[in-house]
Residue, then its C-alpha position, 0 to 999 in steps of 0.5 A: x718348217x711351215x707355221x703350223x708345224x713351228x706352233x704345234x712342236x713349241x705348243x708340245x713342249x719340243x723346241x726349234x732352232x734358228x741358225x743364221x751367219x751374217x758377213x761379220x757374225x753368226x747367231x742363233x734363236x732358241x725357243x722352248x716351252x718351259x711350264x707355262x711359258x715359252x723361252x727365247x733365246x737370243x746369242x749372237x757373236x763375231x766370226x771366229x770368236x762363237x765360243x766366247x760367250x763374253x764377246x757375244x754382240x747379242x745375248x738375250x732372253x724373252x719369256x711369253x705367255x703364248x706362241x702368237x706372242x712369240x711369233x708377233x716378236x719374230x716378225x717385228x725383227x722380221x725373222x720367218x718362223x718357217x725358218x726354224x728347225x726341230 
């Protein structure tokens, strides 16, 4: 989705989603508003085990006050907000 769009639906209270597989793991980022805030979450894991949440090689939460700030956090791990989805 282009930037413009990534902005305006987490701005309107709609979340985006990005899904990626590596050779070794999959893993995904969630990012919604809630209140005032918008909330990203960060699971990650090996093949064959997505569902174990207890074997999971990544799983993080980050709050921020605006989505210039959650954009500056994707681009510092160099993850395109434009790859996102509805």
């Amino acid at each position: 989705m282009r930037l413009e769009t990534f902005q305006h639906r987490l701005q309107s209270g709609k979340g985006v989603t990005y899904l990626y597989r590596l050779p070794d793991r999959h893993g995904g980022i969630n990012i919604w508003k809630y209140e005032a805030v918008f909330v990203l979450t960060w699971e990650e894991g090996l093949l064959g085990d997505e569902f174990n949440e207890s074997n999971y090689t990544r799983d993080e939460v980050h709050h921020f006050e605006d989505v210039d700030s959650v954009i500056a956090f994707l681009q510092s791990r160099d993850i395109d907000p434009e790859a996102f989805t509805p």
